[in-house]
DRENTORKOL-3810 file (N, C-alpha, C; in nm, 4 decimals):
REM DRENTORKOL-3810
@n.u->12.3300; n.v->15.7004; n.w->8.3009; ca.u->12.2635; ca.v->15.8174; ca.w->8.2471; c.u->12.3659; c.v->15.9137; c.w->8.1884
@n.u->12.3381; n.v->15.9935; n.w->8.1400; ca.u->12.3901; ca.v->16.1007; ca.w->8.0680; c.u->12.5197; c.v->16.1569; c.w->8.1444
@n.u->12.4398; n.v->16.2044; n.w->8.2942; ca.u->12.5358; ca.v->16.2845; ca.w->8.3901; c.u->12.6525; c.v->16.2264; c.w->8.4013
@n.u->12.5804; n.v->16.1080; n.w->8.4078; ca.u->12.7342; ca.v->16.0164; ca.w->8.4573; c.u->12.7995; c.v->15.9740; c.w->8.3700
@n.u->12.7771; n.v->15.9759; n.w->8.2465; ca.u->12.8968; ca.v->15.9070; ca.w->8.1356; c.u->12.9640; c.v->16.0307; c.w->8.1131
@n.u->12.9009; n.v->16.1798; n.w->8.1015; ca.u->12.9653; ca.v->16.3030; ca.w->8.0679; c.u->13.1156; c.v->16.2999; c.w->8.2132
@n.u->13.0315; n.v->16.2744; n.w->8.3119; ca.u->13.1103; ca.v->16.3272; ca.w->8.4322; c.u->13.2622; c.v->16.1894; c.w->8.4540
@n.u->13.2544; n.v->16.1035; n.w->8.4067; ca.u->13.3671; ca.v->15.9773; ca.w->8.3675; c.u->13.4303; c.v->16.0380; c.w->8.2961
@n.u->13.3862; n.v->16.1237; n.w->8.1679; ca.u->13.4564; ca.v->16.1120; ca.w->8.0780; c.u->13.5448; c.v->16.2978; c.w->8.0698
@n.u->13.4704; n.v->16.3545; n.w->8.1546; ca.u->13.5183; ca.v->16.4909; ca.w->8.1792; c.u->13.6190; c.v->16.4815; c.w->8.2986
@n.u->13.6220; n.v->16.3716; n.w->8.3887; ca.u->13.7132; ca.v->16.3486; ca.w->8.4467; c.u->13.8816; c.v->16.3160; c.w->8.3563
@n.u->13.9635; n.v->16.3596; n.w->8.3081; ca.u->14.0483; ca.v->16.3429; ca.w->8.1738; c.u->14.1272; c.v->16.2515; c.w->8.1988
@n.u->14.1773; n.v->16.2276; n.w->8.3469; ca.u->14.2510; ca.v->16.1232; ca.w->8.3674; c.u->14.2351; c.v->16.0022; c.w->8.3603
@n.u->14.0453; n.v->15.9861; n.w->8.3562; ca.u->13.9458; ca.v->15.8550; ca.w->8.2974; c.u->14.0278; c.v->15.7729; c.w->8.1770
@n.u->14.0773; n.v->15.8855; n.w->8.0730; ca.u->14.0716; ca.v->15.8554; ca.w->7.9486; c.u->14.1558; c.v->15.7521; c.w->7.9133
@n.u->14.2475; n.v->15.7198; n.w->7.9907; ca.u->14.3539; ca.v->15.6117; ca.w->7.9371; c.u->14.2557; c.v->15.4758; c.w->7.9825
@n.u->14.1706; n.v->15.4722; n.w->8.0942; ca.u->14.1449; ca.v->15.3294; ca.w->8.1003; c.u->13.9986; c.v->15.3498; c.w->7.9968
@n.u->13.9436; n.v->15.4154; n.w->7.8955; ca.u->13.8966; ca.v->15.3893; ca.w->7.7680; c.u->13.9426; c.v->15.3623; c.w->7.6538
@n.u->14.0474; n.v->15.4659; n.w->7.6386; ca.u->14.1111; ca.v->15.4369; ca.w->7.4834; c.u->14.2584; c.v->15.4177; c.w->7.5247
@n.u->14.3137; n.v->15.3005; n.w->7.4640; ca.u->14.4078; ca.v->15.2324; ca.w->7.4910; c.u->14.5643; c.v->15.3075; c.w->7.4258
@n.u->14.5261; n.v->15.3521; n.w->7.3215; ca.u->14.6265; ca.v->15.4579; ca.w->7.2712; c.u->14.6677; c.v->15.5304; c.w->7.3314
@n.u->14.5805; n.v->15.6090; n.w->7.4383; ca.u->14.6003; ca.v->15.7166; ca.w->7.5435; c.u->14.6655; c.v->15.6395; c.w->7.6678
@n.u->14.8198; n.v->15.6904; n.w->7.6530; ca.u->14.8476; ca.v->15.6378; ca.w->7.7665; c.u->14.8477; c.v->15.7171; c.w->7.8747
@n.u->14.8356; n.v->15.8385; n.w->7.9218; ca.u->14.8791; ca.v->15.9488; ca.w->8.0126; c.u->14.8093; c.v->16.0016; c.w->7.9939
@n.u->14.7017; n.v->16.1191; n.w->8.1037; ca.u->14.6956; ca.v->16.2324; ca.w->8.0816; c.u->14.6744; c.v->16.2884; c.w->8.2332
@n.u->14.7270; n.v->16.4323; n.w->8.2188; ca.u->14.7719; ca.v->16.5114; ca.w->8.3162; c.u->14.6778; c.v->16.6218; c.w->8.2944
@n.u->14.5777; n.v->16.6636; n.w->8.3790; ca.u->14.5302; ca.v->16.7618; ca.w->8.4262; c.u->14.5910; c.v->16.8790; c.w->8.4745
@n.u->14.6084; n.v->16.9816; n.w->8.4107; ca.u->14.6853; ca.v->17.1044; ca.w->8.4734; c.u->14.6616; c.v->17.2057; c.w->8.5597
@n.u->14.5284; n.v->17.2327; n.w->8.4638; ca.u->14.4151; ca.v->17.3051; ca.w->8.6035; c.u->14.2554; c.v->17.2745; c.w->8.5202
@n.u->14.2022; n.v->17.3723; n.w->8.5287; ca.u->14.0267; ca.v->17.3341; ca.w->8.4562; c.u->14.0209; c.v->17.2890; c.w->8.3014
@n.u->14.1186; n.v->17.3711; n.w->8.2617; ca.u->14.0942; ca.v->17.3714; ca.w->8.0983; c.u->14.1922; c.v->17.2844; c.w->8.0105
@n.u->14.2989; n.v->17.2989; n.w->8.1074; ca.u->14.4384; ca.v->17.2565; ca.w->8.0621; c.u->14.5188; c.v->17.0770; c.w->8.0696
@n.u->14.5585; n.v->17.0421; n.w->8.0088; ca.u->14.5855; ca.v->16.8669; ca.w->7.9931; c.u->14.7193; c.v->16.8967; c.w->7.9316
@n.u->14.7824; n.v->16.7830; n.w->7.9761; ca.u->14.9272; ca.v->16.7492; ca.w->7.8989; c.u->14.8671; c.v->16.5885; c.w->7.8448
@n.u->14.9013; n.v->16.5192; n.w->7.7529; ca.u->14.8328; ca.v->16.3966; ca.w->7.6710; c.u->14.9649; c.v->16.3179; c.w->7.6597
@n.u->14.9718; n.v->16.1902; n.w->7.7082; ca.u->15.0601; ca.v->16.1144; ca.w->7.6318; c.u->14.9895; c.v->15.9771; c.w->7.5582
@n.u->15.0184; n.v->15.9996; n.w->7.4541; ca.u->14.9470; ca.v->15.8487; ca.w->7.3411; c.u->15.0542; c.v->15.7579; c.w->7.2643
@n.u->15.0258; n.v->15.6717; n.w->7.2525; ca.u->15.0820; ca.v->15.6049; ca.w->7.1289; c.u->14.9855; c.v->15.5080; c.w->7.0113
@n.u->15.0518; n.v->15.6192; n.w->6.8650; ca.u->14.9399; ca.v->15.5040; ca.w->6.7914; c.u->15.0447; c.v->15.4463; c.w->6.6988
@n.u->14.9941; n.v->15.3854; n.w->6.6452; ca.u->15.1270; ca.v->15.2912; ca.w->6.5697; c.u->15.2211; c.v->15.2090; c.w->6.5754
@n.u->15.2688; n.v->15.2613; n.w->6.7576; ca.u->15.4164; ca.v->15.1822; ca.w->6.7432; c.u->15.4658; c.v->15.3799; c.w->6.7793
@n.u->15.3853; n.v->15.4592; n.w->6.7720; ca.u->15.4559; ca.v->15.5780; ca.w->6.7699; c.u->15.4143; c.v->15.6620; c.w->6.9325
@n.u->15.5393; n.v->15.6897; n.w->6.9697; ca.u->15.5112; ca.v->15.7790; ca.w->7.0771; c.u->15.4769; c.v->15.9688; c.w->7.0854
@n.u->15.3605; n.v->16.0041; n.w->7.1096; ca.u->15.3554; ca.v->16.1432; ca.w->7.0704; c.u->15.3179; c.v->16.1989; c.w->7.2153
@n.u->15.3261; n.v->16.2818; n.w->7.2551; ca.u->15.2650; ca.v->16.4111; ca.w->7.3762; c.u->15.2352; c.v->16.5290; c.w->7.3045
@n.u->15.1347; n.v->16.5992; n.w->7.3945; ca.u->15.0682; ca.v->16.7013; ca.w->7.3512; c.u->14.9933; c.v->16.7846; c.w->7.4514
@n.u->14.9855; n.v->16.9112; n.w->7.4643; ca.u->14.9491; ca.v->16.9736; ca.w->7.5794; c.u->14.7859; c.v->17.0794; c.w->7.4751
@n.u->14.7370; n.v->17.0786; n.w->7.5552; ca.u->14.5810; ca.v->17.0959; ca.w->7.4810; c.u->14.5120; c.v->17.1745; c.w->7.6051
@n.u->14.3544; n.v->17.2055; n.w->7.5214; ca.u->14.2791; ca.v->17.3090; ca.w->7.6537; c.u->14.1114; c.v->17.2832; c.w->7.6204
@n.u->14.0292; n.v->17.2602; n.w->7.6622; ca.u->13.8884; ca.v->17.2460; ca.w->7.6837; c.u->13.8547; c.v->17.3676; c.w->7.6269
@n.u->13.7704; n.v->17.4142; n.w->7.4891; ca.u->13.7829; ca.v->17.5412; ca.w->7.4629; c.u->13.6241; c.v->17.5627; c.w->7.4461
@n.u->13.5248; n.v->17.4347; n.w->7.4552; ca.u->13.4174; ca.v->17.4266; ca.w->7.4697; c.u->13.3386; c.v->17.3092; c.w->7.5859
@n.u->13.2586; n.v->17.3558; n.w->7.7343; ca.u->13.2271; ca.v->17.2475; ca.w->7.7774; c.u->13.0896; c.v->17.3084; c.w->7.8542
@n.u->12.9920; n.v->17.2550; n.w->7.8175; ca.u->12.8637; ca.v->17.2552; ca.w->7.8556; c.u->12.8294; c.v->17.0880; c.w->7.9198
@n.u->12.8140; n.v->17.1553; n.w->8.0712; ca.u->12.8083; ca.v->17.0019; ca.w->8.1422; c.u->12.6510; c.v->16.9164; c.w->8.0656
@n.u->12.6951; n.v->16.7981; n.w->8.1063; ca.u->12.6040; ca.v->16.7021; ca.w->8.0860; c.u->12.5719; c.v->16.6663; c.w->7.8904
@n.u->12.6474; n.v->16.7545; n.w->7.8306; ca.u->12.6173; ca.v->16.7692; ca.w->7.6919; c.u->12.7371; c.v->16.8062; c.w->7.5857
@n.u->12.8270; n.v->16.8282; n.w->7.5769; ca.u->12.9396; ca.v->16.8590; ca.w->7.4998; c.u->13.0488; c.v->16.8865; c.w->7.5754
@n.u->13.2076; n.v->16.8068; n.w->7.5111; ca.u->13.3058; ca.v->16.8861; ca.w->7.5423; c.u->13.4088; c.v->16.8959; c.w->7.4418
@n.u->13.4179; n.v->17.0234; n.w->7.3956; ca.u->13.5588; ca.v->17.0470; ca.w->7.2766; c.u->13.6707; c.v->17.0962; c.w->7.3680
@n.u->13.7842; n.v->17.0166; n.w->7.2412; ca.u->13.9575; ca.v->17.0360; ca.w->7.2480; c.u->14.0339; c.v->17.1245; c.w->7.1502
@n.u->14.0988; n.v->17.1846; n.w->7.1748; ca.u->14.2102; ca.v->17.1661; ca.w->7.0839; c.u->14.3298; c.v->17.1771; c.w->7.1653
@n.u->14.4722; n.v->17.1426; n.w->7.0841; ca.u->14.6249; ca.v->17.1237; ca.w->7.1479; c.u->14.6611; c.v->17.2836; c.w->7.0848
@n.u->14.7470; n.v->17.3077; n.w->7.1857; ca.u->14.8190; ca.v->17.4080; ca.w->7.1869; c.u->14.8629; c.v->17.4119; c.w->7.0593
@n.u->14.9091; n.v->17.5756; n.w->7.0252; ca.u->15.0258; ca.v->17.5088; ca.w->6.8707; c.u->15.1218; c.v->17.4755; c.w->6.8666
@n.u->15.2041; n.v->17.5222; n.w->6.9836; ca.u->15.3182; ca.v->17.4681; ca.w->6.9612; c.u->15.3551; c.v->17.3546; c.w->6.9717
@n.u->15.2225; n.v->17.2683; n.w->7.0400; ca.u->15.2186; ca.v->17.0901; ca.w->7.0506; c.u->15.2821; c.v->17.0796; c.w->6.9349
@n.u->15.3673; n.v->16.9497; n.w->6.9646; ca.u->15.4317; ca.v->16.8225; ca.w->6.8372; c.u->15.3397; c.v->16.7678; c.w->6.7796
@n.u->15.1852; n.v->16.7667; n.w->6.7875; ca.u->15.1005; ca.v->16.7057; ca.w->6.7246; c.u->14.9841; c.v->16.8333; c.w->6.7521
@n.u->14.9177; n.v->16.8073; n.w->6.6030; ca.u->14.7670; ca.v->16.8944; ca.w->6.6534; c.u->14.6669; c.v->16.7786; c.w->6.6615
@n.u->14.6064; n.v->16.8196; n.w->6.7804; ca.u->14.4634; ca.v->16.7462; ca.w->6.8191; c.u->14.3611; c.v->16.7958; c.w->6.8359
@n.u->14.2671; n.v->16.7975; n.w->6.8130; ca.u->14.1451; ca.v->16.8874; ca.w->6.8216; c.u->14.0601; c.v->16.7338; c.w->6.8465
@n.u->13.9245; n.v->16.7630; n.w->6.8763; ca.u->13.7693; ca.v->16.6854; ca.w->6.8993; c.u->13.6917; c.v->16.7144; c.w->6.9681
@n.u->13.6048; n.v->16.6173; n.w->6.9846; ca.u->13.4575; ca.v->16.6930; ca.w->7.0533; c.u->13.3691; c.v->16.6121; c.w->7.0972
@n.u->13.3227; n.v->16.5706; n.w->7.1832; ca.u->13.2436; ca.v->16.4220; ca.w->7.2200; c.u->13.1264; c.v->16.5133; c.w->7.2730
@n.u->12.9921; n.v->16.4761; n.w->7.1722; ca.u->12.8605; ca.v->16.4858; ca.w->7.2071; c.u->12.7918; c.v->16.3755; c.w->7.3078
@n.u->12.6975; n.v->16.4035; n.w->7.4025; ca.u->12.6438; ca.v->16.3063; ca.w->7.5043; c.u->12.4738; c.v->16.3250; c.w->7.4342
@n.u->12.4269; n.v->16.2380; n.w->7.4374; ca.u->12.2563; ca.v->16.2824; ca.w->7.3602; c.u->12.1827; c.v->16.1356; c.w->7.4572
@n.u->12.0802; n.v->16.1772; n.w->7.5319; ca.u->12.0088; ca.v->16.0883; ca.w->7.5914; c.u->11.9582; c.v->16.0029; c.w->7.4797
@n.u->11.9386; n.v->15.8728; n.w->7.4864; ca.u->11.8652; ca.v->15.7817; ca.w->7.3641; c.u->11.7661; c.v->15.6894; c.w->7.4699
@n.u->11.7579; n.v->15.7162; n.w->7.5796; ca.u->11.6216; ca.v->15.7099; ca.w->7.6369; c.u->11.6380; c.v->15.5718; c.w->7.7382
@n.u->11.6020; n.v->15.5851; n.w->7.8098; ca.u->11.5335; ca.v->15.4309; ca.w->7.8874; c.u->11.7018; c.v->15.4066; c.w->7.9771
@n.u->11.7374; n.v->15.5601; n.w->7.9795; ca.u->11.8955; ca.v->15.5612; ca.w->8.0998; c.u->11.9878; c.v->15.5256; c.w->7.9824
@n.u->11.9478; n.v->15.5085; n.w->7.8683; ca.u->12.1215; ca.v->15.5093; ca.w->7.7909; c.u->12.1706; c.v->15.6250; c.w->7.7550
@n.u->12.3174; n.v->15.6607; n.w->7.6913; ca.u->12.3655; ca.v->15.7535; ca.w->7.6555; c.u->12.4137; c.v->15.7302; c.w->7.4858
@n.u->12.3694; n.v->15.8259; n.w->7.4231; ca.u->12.4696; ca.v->15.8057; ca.w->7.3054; c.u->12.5499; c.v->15.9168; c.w->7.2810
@n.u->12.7270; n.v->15.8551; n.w->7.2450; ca.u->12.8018; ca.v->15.9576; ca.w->7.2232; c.u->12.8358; c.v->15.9471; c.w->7.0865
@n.u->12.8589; n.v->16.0989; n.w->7.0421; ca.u->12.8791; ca.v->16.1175; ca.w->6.9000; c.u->13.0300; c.v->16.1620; c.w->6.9153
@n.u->13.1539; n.v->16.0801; n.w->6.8818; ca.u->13.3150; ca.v->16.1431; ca.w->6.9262; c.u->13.3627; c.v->16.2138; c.w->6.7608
@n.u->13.4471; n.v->16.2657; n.w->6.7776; ca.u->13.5108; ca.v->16.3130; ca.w->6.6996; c.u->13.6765; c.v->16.3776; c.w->6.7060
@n.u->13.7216; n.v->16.3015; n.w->6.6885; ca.u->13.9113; ca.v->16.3142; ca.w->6.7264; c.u->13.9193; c.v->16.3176; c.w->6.5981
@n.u->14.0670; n.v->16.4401; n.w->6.6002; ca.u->14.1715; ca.v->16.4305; ca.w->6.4798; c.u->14.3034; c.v->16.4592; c.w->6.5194
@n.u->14.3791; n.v->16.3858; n.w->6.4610; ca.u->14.5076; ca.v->16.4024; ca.w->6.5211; c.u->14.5960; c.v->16.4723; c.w->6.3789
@n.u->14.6724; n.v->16.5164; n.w->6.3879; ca.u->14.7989; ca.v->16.5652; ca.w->6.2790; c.u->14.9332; c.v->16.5836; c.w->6.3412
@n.u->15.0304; n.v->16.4990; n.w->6.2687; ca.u->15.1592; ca.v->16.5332; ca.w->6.3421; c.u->15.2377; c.v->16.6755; c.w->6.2513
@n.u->15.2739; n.v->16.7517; n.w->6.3100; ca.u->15.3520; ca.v->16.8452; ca.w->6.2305; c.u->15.4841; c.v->16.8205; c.w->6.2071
@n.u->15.4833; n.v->16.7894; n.w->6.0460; ca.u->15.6159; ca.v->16.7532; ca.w->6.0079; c.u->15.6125; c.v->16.7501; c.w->5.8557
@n.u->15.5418; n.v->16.8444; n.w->5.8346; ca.u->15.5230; ca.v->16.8298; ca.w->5.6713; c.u->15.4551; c.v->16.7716; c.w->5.6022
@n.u->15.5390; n.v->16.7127; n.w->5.4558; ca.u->15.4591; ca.v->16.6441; ca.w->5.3723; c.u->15.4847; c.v->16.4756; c.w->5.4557
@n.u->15.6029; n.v->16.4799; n.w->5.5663; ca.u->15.6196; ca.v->16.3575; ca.w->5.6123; c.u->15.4557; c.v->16.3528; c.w->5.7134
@n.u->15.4584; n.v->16.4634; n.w->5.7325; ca.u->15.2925; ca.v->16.4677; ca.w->5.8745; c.u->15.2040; c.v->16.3987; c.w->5.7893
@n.u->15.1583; n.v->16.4579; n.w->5.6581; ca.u->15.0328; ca.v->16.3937; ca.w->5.6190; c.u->15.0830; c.v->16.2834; c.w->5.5633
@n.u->15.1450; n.v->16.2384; n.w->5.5169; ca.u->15.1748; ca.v->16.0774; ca.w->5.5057; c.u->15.1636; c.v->15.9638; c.w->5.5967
@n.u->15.1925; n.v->16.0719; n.w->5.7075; ca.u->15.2138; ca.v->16.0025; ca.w->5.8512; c.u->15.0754; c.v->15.9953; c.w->5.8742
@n.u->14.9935; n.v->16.0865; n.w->5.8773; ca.u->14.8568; ca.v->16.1033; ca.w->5.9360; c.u->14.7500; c.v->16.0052; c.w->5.8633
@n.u->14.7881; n.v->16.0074; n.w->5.7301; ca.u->14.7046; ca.v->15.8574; ca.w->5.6280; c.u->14.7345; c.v->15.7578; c.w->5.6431
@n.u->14.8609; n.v->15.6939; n.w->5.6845; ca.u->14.8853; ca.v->15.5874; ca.w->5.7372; c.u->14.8006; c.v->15.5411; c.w->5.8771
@n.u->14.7987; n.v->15.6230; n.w->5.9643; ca.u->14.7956; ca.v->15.5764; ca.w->6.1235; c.u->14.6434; c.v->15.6481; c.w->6.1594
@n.u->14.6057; n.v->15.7262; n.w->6.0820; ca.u->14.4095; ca.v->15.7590; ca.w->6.0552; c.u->14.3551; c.v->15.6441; c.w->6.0673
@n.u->14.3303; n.v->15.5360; n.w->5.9943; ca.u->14.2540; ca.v->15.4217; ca.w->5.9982; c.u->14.2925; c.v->15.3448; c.w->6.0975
@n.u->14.4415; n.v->15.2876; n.w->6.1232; ca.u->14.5049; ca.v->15.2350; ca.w->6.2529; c.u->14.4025; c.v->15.3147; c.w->6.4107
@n.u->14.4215; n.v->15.4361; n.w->6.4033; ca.u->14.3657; ca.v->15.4848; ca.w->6.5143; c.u->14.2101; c.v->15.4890; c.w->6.5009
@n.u->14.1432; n.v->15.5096; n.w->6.4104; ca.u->14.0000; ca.v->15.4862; ca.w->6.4028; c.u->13.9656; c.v->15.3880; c.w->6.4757
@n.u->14.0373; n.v->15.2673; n.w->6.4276; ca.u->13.9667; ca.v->15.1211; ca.w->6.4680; c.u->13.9843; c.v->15.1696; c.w->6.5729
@n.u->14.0757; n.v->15.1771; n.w->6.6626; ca.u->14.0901; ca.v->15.1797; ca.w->6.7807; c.u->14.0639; c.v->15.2748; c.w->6.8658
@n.u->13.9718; n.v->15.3282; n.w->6.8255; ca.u->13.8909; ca.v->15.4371; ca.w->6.9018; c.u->13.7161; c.v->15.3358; c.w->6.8915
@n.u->13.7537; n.v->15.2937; n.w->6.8047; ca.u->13.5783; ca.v->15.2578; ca.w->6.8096; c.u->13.6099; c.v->15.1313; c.w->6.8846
@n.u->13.7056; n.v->15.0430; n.w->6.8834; ca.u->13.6841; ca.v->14.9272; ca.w->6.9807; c.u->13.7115; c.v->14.9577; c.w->7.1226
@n.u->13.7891; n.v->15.0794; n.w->7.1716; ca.u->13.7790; ca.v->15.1172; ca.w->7.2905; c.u->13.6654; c.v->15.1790; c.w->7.3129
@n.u->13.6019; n.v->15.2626; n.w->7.2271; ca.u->13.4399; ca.v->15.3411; ca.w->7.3012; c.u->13.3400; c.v->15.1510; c.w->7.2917
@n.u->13.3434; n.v->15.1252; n.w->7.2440; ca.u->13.2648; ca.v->14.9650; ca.w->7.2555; c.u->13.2956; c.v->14.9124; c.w->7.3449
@n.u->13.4298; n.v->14.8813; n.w->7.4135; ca.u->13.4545; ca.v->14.8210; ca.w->7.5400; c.u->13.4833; c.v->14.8635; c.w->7.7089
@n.u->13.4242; n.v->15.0238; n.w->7.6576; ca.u->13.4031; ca.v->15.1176; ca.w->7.7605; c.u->13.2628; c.v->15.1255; c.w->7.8056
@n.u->13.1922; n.v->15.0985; n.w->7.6990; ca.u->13.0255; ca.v->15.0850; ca.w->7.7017; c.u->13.0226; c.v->14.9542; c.w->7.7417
@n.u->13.0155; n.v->14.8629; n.w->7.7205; ca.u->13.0351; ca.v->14.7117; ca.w->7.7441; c.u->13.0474; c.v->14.7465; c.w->7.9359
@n.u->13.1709; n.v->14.7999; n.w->7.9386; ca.u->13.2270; ca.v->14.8018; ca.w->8.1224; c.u->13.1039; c.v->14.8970; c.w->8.1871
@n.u->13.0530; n.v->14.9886; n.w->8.1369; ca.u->12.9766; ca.v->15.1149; ca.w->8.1888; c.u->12.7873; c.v->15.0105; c.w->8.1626
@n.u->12.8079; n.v->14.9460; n.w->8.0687; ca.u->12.6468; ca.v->14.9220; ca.w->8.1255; c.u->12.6234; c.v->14.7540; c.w->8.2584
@n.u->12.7340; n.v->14.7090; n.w->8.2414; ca.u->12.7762; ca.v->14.6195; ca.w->8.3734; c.u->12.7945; c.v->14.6855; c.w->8.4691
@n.u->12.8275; n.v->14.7526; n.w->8.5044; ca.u->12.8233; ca.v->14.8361; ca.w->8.6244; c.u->12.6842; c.v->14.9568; c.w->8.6478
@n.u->12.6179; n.v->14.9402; n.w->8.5701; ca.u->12.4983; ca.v->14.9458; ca.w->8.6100; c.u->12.3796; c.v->14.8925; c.w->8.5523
END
């Protein structure tokens, strides 16, 4: 149900055994996360804060600024009935580094897409076997 895919996934330390890019994350206190990922072949960290979270139904991000990378997103939970959940995600990543960042960021955008959608597919896959 709803409660429970929100409450997996609001748990933050969940997140590495969904999306495979995400290797680390550190809970600081309620709002607060330190992130370690790799996409590409590339190693990045990033310290970020919950700046929107309405249980059972939305939670927004963004990374600090002075993070080495900006991250922002937002994962919607919407009942689709009969005990399923549908989530609507939305991640963006940007490395700050210039005109090298957005070069960087068009390259490894599509790289990380896929791999956000084959990890939310094989997270759903594990989550409706287990119940």
């Amino acid at each position: 149900d709803r409660e429970t895919v929100y409450q997996y996934w609001r748990n933050l330390s969940n997140l590495p055994k969904i999306m495979a890019h995400v290797k680390k994350v550190e809970e600081l206190d309620d709002i607060s996360s330190r992130w370690h990922a790799e996409v590409g072949g590339i190693k990045v960290s990033w310290d970020a804060e919950i700046v929107y979270d309405v249980e059972s139904w939305r939670i927004s991000w963004n990374s600090y600024p002075e993070s080495e990378i900006h991250n922002s997103g937002k994962v919607e939970f919407v009942d689709a009935g009969q005990g399923f959940t549908l989530l609507h995600v939305l991640i963006s990543y940007k490395p700050k580094l210039g005109e090298l960042g957005v070069g960087l960021a068009k390259a490894l955008n599509p790289i990380f897409e896929q791999q956000v959608r084959e990890d939310i597919m094989k997270w759903k896959e594990a989550i409706e076997k287990e119940g």
